[in-house]
C-alpha positions in Angstrom: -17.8 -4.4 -2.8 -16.1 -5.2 0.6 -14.7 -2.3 2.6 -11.9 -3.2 4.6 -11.2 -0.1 7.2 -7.9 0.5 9.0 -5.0 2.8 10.2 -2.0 3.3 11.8 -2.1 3.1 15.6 -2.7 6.4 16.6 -5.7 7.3 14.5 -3.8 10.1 12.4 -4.0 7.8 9.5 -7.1 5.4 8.4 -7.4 3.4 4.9 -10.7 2.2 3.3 -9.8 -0.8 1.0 -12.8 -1.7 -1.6 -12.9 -5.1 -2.9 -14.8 -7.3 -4.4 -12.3 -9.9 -4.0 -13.0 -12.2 -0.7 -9.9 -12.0 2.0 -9.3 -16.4 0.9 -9.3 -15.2 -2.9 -7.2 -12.1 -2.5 -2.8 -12.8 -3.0 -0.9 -11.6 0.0 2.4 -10.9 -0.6 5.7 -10.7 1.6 8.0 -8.8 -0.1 11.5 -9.4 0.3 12.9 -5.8 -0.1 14.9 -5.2 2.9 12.2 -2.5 4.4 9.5 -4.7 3.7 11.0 -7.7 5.7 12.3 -5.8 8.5 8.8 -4.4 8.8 7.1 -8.3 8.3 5.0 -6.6 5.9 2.3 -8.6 4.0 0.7 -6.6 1.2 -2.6 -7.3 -0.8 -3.6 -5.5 -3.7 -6.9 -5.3 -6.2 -6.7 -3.5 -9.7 -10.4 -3.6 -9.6 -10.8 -2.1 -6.2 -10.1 1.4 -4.6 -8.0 2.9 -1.5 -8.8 6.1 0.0 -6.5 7.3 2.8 -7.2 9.7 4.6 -4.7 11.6 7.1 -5.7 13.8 10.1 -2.3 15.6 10.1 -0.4 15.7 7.1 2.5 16.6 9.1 2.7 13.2 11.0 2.9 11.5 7.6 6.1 10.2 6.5 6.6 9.6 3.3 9.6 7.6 2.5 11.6 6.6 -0.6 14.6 4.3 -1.2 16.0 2.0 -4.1 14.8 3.0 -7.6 12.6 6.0 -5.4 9.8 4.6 -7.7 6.9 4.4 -4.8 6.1 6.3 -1.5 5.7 4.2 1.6 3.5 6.2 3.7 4.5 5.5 8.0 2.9 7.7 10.3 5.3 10.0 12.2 3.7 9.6 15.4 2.7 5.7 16.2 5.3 4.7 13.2 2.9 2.2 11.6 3.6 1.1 8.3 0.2 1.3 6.3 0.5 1.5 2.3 2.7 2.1 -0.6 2.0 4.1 -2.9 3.8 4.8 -7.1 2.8 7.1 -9.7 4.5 7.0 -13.1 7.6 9.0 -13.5 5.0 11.3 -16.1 1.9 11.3 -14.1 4.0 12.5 -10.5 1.1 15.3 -10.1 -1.5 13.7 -11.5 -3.3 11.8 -8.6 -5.6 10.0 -11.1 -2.9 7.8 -11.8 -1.3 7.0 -8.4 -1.6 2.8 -7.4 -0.8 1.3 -4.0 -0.7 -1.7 -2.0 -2.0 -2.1 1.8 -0.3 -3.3 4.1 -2.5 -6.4 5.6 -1.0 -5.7 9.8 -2.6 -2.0 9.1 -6.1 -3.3 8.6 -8.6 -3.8 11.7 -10.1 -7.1 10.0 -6.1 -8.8 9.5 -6.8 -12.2 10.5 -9.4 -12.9 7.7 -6.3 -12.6 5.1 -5.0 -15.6 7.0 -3.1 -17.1 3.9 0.4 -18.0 3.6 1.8 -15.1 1.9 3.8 -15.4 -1.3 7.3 -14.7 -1.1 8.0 -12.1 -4.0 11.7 -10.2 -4.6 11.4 -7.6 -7.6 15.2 -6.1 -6.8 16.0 -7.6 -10.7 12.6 -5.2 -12.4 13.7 -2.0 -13.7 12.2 1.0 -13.1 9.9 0.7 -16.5 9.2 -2.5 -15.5 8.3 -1.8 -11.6 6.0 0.9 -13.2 4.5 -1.4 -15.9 3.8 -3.6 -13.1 2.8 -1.7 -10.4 0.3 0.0 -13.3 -0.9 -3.5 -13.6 -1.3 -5.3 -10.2 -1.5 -2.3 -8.3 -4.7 -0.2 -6.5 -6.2 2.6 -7.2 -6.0 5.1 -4.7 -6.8 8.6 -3.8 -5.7 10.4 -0.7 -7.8 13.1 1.5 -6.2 15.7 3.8 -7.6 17.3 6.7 
């Protein structure tokens, strides 16, 4: 597997995205939730891979929810870099095991090699069982270290 490394700006947060997908093979996606586009987010995502993220200072981590509240987008309090997304199933909240994200492509340090055009995607019509069944799906899986 590739490792593709990253963070936010400051350092506080840093991602480790294992693929064995090449960058030219891998879908990036542009959401077009407002958040995503005011943020000019491009996301890529492997159900075959992993993400670990790991945060310094949990404190500087800002986890934040709108719409359907169905996924965590994780921005770091102190550089305000948007780096992932992360959902868990309504019945599986505490269970990590379960959790799925996406990265965010401008958050990793080797960007330029996803240099496709991104697919425009808009999911504002999916309910939340079929966000989850999706995310479930197409989504990573991810773990998260503190400390």
């Amino acid at each position: 597997m590739t490792v593709h490394t990253g963070g936010c700006h400051c350092g506080n947060i840093r991602l480790e995205f294992s693929t064995e997908l090449e960058p030219p093979q891998t879908e990036v996606r542009a959401c077009q939730c407002s958040f995503c586009v005011r943020h000019g987010s491009r996301a890529v995502a492997d159900p075959n891979g992993r993400l670990v993220i790991s945060v310094k200072d949990e404190t500087q981590l800002r986890r934040y929810q709108f719409g359907l509240r169905t996924a965590d987008y994780l921005i770091c309090r102190r550089c305000g870099v948007y780096v992932a997304a992360i959902a868990r199933d309504d019945d599986a909240i505490a269970r990590d095991d379960d959790a799925r994200a996406i990265v965010i492509i401008n958050a990793l340090d080797d960007r330029e090699r996803f240099n496709q055009e991104p697919v425009r995607v808009d999911f504002d019509a999916e309910s939340r069982a079929q966000r989850q069944a999706r995310r479930r799906t197409h989504w990573t899986p991810v773990e998260m270290s503190f400390g």
